[in-house]
C-alpha positions as CSV (number, residue, x, y, z in Angstrom):
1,X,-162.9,35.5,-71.2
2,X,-159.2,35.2,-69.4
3,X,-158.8,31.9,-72.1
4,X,-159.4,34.6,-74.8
5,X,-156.8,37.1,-73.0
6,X,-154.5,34.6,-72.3
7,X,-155.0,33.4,-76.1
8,X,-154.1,37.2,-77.3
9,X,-151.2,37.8,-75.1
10,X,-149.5,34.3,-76.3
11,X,-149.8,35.1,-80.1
12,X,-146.3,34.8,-81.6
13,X,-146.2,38.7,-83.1
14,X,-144.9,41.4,-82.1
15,X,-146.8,43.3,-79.5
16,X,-147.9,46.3,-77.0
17,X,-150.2,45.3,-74.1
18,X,-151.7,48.1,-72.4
19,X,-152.8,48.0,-69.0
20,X,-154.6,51.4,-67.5
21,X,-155.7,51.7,-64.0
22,X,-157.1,54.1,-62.3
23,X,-156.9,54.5,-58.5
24,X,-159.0,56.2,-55.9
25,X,-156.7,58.4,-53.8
26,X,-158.5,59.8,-50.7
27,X,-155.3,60.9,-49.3
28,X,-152.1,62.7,-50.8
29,X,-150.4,59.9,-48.9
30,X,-151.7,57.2,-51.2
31,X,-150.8,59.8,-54.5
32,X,-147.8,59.5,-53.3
33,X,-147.8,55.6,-52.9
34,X,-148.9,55.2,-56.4
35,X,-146.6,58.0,-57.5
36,X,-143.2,55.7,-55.5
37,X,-144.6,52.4,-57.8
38,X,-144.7,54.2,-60.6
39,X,-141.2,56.0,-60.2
40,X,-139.8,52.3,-59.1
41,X,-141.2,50.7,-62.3
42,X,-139.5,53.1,-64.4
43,X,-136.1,53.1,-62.8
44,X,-136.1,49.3,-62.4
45,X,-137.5,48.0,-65.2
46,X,-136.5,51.1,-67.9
47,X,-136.7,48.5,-71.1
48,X,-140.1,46.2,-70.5
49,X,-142.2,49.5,-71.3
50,X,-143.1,51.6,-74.1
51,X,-144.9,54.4,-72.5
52,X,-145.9,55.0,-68.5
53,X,-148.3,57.6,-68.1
54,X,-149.5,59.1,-64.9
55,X,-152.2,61.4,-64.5
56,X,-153.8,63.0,-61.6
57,X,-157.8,63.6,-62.5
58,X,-160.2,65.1,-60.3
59,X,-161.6,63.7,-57.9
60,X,-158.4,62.3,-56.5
61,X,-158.3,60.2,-59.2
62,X,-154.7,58.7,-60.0
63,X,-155.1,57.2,-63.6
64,X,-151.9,55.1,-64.2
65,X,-151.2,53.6,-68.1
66,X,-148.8,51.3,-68.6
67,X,-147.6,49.8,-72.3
68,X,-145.4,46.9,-72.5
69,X,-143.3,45.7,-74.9
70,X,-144.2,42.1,-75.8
C-alpha cells in the first residue's frame, strides 16, 4: 500500500494531497498545542497549502485538514 501512495504522490500532474487528522484532546492544554501547530504552519509556510481547516468536534475532538499544493 505505501508503494501505491508513494506511486500517486510522484505522478507528474498537477495536484492536491489532502491529509486530515483528527486528534483526541483530553485537555484544553493540548487544543491549544494543536491550535499553536496549526497557527505556525500557516504563518510559516503561507504558499505550500491550499486550504487548513480546523475544527473542534465533540468529544474533545480537534479534526485538523490540511491540502497541499503539489
Amino acid at each position: 500500500m505505501e508503494t501505491l501512495l508513494k506511486d500517486l504522490k510522484n505522478a507528474k500532474i498537477r495536484k492536491h494531497v489532502v491529509t486530515s487528522i483528527e486528534y483526541d484532546c483530553k485537555t484544553e492544554e493540548n487544543e491549544e498545542e494543536i491550535f499553536e501547530m496549526v497557527h505556525a504552519l500557516i504563518t510559516e509556510h503561507t504558499n505550500d497549502f491550499a486550504k487548513i481547516t480546523y475544527d473542534i468536534e465533540p468529544d474533545n475532538k480537534v479534526k485538523v485538514e490540511v491540502i497541499e499544493n503539489k
